[in-house]
Backbone as XML, in Angstrom:
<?xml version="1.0"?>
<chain id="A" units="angstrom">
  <residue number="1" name="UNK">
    <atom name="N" x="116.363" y="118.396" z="120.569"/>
    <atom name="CA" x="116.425" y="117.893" z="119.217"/>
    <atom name="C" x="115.010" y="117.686" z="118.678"/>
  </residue>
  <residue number="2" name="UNK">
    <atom name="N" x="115.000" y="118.649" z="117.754"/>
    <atom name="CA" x="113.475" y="118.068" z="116.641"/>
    <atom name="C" x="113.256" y="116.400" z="116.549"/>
  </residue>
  <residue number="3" name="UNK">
    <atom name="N" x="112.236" y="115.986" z="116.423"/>
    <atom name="CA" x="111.931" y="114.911" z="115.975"/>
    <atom name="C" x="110.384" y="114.495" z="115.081"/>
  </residue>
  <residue number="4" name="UNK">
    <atom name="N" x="110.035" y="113.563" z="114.637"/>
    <atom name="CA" x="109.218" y="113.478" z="113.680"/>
    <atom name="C" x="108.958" y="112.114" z="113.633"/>
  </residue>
  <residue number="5" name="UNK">
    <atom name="N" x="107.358" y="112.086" z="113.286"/>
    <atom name="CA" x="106.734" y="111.202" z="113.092"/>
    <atom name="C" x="106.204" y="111.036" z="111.397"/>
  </residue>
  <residue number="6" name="UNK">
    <atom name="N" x="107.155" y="111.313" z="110.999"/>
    <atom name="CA" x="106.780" y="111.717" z="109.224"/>
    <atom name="C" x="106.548" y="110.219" z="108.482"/>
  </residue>
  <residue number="7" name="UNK">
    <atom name="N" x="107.121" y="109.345" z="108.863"/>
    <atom name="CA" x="107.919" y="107.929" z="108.373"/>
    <atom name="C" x="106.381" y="107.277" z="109.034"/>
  </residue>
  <residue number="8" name="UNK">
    <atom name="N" x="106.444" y="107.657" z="110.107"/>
    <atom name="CA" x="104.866" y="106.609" z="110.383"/>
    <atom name="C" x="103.580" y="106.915" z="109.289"/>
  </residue>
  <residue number="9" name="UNK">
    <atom name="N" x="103.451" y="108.287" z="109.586"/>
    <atom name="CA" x="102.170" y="108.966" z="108.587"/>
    <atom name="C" x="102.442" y="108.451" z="107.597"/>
  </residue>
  <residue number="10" name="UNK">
    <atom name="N" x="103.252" y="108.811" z="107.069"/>
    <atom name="CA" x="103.440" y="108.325" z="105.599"/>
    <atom name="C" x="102.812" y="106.869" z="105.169"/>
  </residue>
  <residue number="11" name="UNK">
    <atom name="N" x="103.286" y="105.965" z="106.183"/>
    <atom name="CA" x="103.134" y="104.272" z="106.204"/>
    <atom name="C" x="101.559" y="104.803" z="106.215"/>
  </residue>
  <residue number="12" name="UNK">
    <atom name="N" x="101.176" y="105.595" z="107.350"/>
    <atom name="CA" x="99.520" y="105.344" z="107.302"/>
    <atom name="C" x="98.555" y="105.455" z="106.417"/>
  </residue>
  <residue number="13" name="UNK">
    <atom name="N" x="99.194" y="106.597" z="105.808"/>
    <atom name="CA" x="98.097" y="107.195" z="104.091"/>
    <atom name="C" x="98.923" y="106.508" z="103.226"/>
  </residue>
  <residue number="14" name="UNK">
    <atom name="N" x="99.830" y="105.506" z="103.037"/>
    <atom name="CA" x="100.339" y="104.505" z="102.141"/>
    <atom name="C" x="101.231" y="105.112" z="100.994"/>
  </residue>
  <residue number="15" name="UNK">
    <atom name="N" x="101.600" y="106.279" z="101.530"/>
    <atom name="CA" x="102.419" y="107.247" z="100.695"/>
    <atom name="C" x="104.009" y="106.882" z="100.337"/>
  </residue>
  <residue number="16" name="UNK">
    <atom name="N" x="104.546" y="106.624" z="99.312"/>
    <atom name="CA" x="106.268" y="106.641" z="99.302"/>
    <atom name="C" x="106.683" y="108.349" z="99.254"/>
  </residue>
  <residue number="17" name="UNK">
    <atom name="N" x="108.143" y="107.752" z="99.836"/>
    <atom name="CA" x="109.249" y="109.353" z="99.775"/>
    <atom name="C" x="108.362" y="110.315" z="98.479"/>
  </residue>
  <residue number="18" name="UNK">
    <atom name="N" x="108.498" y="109.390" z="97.481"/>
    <atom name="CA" x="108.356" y="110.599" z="95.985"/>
    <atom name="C" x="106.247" y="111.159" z="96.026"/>
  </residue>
  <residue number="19" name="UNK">
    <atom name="N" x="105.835" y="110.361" z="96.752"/>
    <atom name="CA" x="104.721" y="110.638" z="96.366"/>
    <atom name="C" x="104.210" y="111.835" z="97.396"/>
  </residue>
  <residue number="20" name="UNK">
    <atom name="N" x="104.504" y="111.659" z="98.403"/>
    <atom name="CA" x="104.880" y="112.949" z="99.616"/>
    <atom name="C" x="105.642" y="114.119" z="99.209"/>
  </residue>
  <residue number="21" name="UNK">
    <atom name="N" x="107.080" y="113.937" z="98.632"/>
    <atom name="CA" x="107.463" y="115.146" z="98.166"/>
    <atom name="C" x="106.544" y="115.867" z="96.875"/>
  </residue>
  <residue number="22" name="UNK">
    <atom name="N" x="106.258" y="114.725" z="95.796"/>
    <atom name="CA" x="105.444" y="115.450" z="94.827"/>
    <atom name="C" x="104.085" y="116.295" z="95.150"/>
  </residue>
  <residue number="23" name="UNK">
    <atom name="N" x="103.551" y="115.589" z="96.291"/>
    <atom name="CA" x="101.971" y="116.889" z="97.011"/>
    <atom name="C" x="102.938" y="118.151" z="98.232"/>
  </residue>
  <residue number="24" name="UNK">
    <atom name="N" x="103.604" y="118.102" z="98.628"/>
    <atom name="CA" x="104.450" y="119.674" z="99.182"/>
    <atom name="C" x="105.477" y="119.992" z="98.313"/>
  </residue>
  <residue number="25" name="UNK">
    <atom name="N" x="105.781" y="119.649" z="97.168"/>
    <atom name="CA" x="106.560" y="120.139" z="96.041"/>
    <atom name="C" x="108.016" y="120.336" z="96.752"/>
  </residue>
  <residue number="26" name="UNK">
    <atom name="N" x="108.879" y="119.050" z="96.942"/>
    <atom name="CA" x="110.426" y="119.244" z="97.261"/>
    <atom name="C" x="110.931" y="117.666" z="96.580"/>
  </residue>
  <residue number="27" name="UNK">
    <atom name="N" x="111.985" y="117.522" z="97.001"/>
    <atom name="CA" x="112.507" y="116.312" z="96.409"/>
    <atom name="C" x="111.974" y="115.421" z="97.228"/>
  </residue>
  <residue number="28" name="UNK">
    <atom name="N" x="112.531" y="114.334" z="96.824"/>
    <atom name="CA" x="112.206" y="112.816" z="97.880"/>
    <atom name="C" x="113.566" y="112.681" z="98.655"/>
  </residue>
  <residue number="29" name="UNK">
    <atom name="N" x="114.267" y="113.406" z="98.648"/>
    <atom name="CA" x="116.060" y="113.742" z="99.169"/>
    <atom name="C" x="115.352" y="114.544" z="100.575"/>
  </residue>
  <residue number="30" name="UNK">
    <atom name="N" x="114.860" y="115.497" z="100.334"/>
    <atom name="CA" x="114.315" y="116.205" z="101.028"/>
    <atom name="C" x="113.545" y="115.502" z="102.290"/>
  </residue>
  <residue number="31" name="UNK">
    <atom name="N" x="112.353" y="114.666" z="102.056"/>
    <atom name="CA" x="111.724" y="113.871" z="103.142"/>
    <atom name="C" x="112.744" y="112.894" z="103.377"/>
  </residue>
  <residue number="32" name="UNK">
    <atom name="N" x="113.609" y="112.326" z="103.291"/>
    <atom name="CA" x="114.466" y="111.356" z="103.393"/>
    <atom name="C" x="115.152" y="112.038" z="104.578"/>
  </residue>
  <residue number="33" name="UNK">
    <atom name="N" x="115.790" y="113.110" z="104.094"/>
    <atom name="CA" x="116.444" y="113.528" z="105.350"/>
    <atom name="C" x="115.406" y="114.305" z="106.524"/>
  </residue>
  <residue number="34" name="UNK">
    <atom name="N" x="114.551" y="114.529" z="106.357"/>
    <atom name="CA" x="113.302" y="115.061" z="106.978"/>
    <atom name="C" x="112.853" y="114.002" z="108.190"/>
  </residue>
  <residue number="35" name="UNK">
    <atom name="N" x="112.964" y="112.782" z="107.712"/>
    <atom name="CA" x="112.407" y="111.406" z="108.383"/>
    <atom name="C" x="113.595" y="110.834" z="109.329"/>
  </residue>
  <residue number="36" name="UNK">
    <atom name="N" x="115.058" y="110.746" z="108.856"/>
    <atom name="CA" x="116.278" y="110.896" z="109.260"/>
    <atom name="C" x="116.451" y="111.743" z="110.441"/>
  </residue>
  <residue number="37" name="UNK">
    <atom name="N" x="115.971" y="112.917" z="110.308"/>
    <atom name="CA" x="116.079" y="114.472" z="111.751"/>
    <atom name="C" x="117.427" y="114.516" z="110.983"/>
  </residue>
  <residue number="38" name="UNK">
    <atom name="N" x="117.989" y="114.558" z="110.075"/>
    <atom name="CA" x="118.805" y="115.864" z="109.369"/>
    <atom name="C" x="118.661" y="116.969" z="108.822"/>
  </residue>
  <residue number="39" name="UNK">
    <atom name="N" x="117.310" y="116.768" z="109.054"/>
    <atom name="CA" x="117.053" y="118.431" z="108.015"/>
    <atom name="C" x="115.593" y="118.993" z="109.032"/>
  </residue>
  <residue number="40" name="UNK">
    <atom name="N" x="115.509" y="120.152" z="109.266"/>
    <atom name="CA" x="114.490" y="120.578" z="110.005"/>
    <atom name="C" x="113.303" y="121.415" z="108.918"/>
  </residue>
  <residue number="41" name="UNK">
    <atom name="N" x="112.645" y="120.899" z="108.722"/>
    <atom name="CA" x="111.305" y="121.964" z="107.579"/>
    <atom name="C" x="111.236" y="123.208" z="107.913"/>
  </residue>
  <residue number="42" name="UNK">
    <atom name="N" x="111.178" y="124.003" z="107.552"/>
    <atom name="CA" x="110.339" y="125.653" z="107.542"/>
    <atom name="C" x="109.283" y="125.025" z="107.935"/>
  </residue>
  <residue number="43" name="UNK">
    <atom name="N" x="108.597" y="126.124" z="108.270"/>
    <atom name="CA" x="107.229" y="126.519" z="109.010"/>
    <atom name="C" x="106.393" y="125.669" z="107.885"/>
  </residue>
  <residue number="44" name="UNK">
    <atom name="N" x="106.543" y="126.886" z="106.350"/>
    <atom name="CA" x="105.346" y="126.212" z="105.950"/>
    <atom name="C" x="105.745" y="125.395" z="105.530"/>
  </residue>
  <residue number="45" name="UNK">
    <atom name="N" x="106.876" y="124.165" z="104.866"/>
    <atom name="CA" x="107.042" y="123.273" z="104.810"/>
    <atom name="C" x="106.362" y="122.290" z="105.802"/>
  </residue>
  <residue number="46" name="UNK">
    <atom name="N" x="106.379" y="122.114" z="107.008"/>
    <atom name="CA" x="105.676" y="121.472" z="107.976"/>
    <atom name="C" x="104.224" y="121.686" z="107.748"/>
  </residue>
  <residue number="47" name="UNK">
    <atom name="N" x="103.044" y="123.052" z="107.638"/>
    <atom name="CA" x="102.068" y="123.377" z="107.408"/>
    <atom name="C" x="101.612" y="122.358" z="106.436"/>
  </residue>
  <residue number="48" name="UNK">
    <atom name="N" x="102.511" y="122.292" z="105.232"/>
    <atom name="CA" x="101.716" y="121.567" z="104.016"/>
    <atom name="C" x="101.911" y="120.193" z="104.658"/>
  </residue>
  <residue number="49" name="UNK">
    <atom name="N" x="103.122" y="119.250" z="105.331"/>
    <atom name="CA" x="102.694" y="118.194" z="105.770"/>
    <atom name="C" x="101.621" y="118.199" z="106.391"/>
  </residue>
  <residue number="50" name="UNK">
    <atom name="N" x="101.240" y="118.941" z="107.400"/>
    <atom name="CA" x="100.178" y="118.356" z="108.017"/>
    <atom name="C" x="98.515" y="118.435" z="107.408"/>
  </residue>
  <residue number="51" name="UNK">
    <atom name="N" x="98.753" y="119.423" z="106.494"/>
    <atom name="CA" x="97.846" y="119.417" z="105.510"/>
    <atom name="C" x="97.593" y="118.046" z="104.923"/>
  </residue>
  <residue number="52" name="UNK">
    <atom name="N" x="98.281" y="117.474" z="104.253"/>
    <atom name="CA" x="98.186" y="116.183" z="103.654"/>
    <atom name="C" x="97.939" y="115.538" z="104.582"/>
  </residue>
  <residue number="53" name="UNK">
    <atom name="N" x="98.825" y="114.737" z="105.601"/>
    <atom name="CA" x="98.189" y="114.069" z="106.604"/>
    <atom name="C" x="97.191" y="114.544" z="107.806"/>
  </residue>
  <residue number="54" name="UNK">
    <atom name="N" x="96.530" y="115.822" z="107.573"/>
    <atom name="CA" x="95.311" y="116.177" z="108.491"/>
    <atom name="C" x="95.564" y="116.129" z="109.787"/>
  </residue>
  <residue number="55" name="UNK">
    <atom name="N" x="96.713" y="116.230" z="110.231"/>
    <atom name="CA" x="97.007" y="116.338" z="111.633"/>
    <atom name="C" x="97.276" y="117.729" z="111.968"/>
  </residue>
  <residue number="56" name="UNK">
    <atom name="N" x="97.622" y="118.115" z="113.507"/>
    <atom name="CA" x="97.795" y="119.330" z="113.341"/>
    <atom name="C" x="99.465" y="119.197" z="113.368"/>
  </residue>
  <residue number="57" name="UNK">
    <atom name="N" x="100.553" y="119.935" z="113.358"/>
    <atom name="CA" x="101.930" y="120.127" z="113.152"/>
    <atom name="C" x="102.110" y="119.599" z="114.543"/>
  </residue>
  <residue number="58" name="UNK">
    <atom name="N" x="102.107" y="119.766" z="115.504"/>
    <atom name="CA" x="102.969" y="118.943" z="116.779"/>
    <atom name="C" x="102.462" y="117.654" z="116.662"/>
  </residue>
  <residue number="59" name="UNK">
    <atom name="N" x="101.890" y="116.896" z="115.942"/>
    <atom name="CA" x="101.482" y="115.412" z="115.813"/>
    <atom name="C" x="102.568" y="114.958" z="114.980"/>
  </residue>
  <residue number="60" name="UNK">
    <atom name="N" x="102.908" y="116.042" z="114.294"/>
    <atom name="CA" x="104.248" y="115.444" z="113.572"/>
    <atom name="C" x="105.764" y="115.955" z="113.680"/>
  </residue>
  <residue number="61" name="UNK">
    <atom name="N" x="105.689" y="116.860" z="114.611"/>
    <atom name="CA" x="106.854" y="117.338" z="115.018"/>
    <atom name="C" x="107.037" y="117.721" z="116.310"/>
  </residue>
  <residue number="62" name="UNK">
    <atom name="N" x="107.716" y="117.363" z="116.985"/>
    <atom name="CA" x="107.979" y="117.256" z="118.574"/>
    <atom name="C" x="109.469" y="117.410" z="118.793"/>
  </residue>
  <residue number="63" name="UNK">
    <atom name="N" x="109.563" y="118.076" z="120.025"/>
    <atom name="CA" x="110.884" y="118.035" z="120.611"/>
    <atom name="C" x="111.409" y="116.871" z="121.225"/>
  </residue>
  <residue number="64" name="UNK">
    <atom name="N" x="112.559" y="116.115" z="121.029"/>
    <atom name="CA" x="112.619" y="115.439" z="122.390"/>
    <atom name="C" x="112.274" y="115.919" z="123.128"/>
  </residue>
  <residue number="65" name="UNK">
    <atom name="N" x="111.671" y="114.448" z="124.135"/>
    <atom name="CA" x="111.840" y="114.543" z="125.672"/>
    <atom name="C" x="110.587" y="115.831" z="126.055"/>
  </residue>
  <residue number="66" name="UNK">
    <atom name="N" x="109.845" y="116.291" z="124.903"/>
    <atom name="CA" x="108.302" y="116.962" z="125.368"/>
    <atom name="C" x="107.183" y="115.868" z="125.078"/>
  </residue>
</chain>
Protein backbone atom coordinates (compact mmCIF):
# COMPACT_ATOMS: atom_id res chain seq x y z
CA UNK A 1 0.00 0.00 0.00
CA UNK A 2 1.21 3.57 -1.08
CA UNK A 3 1.59 5.86 1.64
CA UNK A 4 2.44 9.56 2.18
CA UNK A 5 3.81 12.04 4.09
CA UNK A 6 1.91 14.91 2.26
CA UNK A 7 -0.18 16.08 5.52
CA UNK A 8 3.16 16.54 7.44
CA UNK A 9 4.96 18.71 4.60
CA UNK A 10 2.25 20.57 4.16
CA UNK A 11 2.07 21.46 8.17
CA UNK A 12 5.86 22.23 7.53
CA UNK A 13 5.77 24.98 4.67
CA UNK A 14 2.40 26.10 6.52
CA UNK A 15 0.42 25.31 3.46
CA UNK A 16 -3.63 24.51 3.56
CA UNK A 17 -5.40 21.72 1.19
CA UNK A 18 -6.34 24.82 -1.30
CA UNK A 19 -3.08 26.47 -1.22
CA UNK A 20 -1.14 23.14 -2.25
CA UNK A 21 -3.64 22.24 -4.81
CA UNK A 22 -3.58 25.87 -6.26
CA UNK A 23 0.71 25.60 -6.87
CA UNK A 24 0.24 21.73 -8.71
CA UNK A 25 -3.04 22.93 -10.23
CA UNK A 26 -5.84 20.14 -8.95
CA UNK A 27 -8.57 20.56 -6.49
CA UNK A 28 -8.21 20.59 -2.70
CA UNK A 29 -10.63 17.22 -3.10
CA UNK A 30 -7.76 15.97 -4.77
CA UNK A 31 -4.94 16.40 -1.86
CA UNK A 32 -7.59 15.46 0.60
CA UNK A 33 -7.86 12.21 -0.75
CA UNK A 34 -4.10 12.17 -1.63
CA UNK A 35 -3.31 12.63 2.28
CA UNK A 36 -6.22 9.99 3.08
CA UNK A 37 -4.13 7.08 0.60
CA UNK A 38 -7.37 7.08 -1.52
CA UNK A 39 -6.11 8.33 -4.41
CA UNK A 40 -2.55 7.51 -5.74
CA UNK A 41 -0.84 10.73 -7.90
CA UNK A 42 0.63 10.19 -11.37
CA UNK A 43 4.16 10.46 -11.68
CA UNK A 44 4.13 13.98 -12.47
CA UNK A 45 1.58 14.83 -10.11
CA UNK A 46 4.01 13.60 -7.32
CA UNK A 47 7.11 15.44 -9.32
CA UNK A 48 5.35 18.83 -8.81
CA UNK A 49 4.79 17.92 -5.03
CA UNK A 50 8.08 17.46 -4.41
CA UNK A 51 8.97 20.38 -6.29
CA UNK A 52 7.14 22.62 -3.91
CA UNK A 53 8.24 20.92 -0.89
CA UNK A 54 12.01 20.36 -2.22
CA UNK A 55 12.21 16.92 -1.27
CA UNK A 56 12.97 14.26 -3.48
CA UNK A 57 9.54 11.94 -4.27
CA UNK A 58 10.28 8.88 -1.89
CA UNK A 59 10.39 11.48 1.07
CA UNK A 60 6.93 11.75 0.27
CA UNK A 61 5.82 8.64 -0.99
CA UNK A 62 6.66 5.25 0.34
CA UNK A 63 5.40 1.85 0.33
CA UNK A 64 4.36 0.28 3.39
CA UNK A 65 6.51 -1.62 5.37
CA UNK A 66 9.78 -0.19 2.98
Amino acid sequence: MLKNSVRELRARYRLTQQDLAEKIEVSRQTIGLIEKGDYAPSITLALKMAKVFQVPVEQIFYLEGE
